[in-house]
N, C-alpha and C positions, 0 to 999 in steps of 0.2 A: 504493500500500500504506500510507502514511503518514495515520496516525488522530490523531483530538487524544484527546490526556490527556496521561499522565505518560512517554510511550513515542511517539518520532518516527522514521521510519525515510528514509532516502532513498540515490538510487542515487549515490554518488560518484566513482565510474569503474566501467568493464568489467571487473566478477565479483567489484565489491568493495560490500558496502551498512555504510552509519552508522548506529548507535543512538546516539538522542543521550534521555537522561534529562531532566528538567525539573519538578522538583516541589518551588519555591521556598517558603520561604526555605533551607531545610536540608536537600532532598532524602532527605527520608524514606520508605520503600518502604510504598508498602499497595497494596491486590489489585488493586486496577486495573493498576499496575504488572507483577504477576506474571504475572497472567492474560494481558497482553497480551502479557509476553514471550515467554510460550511459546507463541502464536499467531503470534509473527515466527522464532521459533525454528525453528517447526514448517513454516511458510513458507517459509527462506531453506534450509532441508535438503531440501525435496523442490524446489529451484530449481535446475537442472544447471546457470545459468550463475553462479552463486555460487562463491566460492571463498575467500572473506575475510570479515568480520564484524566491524567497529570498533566497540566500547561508548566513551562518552564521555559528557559531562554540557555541557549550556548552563547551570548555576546556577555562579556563583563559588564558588570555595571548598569544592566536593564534587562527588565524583564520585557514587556512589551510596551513601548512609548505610546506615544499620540501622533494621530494622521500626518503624513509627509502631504503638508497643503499644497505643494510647490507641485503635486499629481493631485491637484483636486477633482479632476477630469475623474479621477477613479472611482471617486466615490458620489458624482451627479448617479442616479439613476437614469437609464435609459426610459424606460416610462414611466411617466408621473404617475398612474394608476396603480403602479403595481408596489408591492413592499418594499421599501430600501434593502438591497442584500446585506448592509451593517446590522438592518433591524431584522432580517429573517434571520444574521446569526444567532444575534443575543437572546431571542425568545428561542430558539431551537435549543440552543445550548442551555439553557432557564428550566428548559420543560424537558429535558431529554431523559430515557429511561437510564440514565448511568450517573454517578454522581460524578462532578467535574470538579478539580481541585486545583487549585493557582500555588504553587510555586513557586514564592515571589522573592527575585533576590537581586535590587536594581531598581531603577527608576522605571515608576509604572504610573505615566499620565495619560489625561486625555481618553482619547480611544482605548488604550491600552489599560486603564484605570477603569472603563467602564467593561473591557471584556472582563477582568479579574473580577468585579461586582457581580456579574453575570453567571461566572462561578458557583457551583456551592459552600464551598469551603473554600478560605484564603489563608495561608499561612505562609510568615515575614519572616528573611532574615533580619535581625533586631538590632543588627550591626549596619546592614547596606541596603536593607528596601528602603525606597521613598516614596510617596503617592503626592496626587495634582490633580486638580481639573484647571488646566491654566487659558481656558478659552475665554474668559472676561476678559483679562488680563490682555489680552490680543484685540479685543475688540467685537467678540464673534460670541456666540453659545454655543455649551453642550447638548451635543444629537444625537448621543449613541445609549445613554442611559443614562447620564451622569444624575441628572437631576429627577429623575424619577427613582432612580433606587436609593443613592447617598441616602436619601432624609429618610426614608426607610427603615436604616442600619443604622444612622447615627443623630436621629432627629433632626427637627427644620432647622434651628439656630445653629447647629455646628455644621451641618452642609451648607447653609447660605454664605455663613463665617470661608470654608474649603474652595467654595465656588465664587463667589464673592472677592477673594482676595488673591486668588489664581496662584496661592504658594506652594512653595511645597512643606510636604508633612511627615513627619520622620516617622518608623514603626511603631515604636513606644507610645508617640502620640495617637498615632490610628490604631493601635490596641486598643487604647483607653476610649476610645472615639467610640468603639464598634467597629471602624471600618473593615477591620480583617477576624479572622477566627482569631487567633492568637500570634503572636510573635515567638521563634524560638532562635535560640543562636546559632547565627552563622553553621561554624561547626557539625551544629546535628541537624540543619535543617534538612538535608539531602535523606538521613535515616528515618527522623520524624515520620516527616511525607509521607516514604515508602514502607513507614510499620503500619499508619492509617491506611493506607493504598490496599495492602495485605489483607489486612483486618477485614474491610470491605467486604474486599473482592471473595473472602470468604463464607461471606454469608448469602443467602438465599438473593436473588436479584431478584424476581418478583415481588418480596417484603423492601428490602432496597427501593425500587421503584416508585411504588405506593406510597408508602411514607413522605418519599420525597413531593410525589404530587399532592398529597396533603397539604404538606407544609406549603406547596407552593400558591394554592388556591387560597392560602390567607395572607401570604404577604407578597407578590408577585405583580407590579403595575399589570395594568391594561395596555393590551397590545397596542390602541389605540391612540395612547399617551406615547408612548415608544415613537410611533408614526409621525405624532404632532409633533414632539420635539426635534425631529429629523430634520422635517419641513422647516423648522425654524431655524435650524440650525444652517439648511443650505441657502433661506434668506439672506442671514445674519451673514452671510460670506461677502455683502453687497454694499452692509452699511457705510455710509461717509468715516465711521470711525475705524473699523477696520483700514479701508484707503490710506486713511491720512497716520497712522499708524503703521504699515507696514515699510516704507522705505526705512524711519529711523530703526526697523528691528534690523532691516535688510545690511545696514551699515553696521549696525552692532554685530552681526553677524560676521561681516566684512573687517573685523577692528579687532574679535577678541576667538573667531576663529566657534565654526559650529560646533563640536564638541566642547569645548568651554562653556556656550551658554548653553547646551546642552544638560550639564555637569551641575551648573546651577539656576536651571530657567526660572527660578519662582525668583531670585533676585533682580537678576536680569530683564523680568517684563516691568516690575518696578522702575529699574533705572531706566530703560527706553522709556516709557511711559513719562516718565519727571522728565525727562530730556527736550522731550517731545512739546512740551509744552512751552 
């Protein structure tokens, strides 16, 4: 099953398979990515011996970022009528009969922030994860869930505070938040994972399944909500403030080099931002 691009899949024990991201230096999501998740997605749900789902990342320093705007082109829908493929991942992946688990050891904004939400389970290295929704910050909204799940998990004042101030947020914090299951160190995060992964995959999948649709059918937005925030989101790509905003990012970019404001974007849209003015 495992294809080359930005999306690797492989079988790592009985009823458990790895997605391992890879789109160095910064792990930036464009279509290939999407498209292809939700063909492993869509794969690993109609596979009765499935039962577990590990996302994870081979780039240092990220797990999965936020959209490469610079291919926005990837992410227009072809028809307006029909569901965004970002929003038929995240509900497919939301609802799927295997439980999905994030793996998170890196900076995880943006898009990338809202696949790990989309998750079941999220666990941090407590050393080197970081989370974001840095789309204010820029000028634009969140369209991939951010703003539908966040306040969800971590109520409205602290995702408005997340989303609102476009920073970023260290593990420790987004433990405390709700944002993630739990944070473990560095270290044992890799054994963690795969003792729960085990665990799991151990037990009956049809009980697995169930449960999980349970739970989902009480805390789970509306597909509908997902759709609308999409649409807002590819509006928002229009507004005079994104415009007038992106050259000085474009230079900062130019001056301190994309991995640098990479490394620290929640500062970084700050200072462009006070610049800018």
């Amino acid at each position: 099953m495992t294809q080359p691009g930005t999306i690797s899949v492989e079988r790592s024990a009985p009823g458990i398979r790895k997605i391992t991201f890879s789109n160095p230096p910064v792990n930036l999501i464009v279509g290939e990515t999407v498209s292809r998740l939700v063909e492993v997605v869509t794969e690993l749900s109609e596979d009765p011996q499935v039962h577990v789902a590990v996302f994870t990342s081979s780039t240092p320093g990220y797990f999965f970022n936020h959209f490469d705007l610079d291919r926005v082109a990837d992410f227009l829908p072809s028809d307006p009528e029909a569901t965004p493929v970002w929003v038929d991942l995240v509900v497919r992946l939301s609802t799927a009969p295997f439980v999905s688990i994030a793996s998170i050891r890196g900076r995880t904004r943006g898009g990338g922030d809202e696949l790990a939400l989309a998750c079941d389970l999220r666990y941090a290295s407590r050393e080197h994860a970081v989370f974001g929704q840095p789309e204010v910050g820029g000028g634009i909204l969140p369209g991939g869930g951010g703003t539908e799940r966040l306040p969800r998990l971590i109520g409205r004042d602290r995702a408005l505070e997340a989303i609102l101030s476009s920073n970023d947020y260290d593990a420790d914090t987004a433990e405390r938040y709700g944002w993630v299951t739990r944070t473990v160190a560095d270290a044992e995060l890799d054994g963690f994972v795969d003792g729960v992964a085990k665990r799991l995959a151990s037990f009956d999948k049809t009980a697995l399944a169930a449960a999980k649709a349970q739970v989902d059918r009480a805390t789970l937005p509306p597909d509908a909500d997902l759709r609308a925030a999409y649409a807002e989101f590819l509006s928002s790509l229009t507004w005079p403030g994104v415009q007038a905003f992106l050259p000085r990012f474009e230079k900062l970019l130019a001056e301190k080099g994309h991995e640098e404001v990479e490394l620290r974007l929640g500062d970084y849209l700050g200072i462009a931002r006070q610049e800018s003015r």
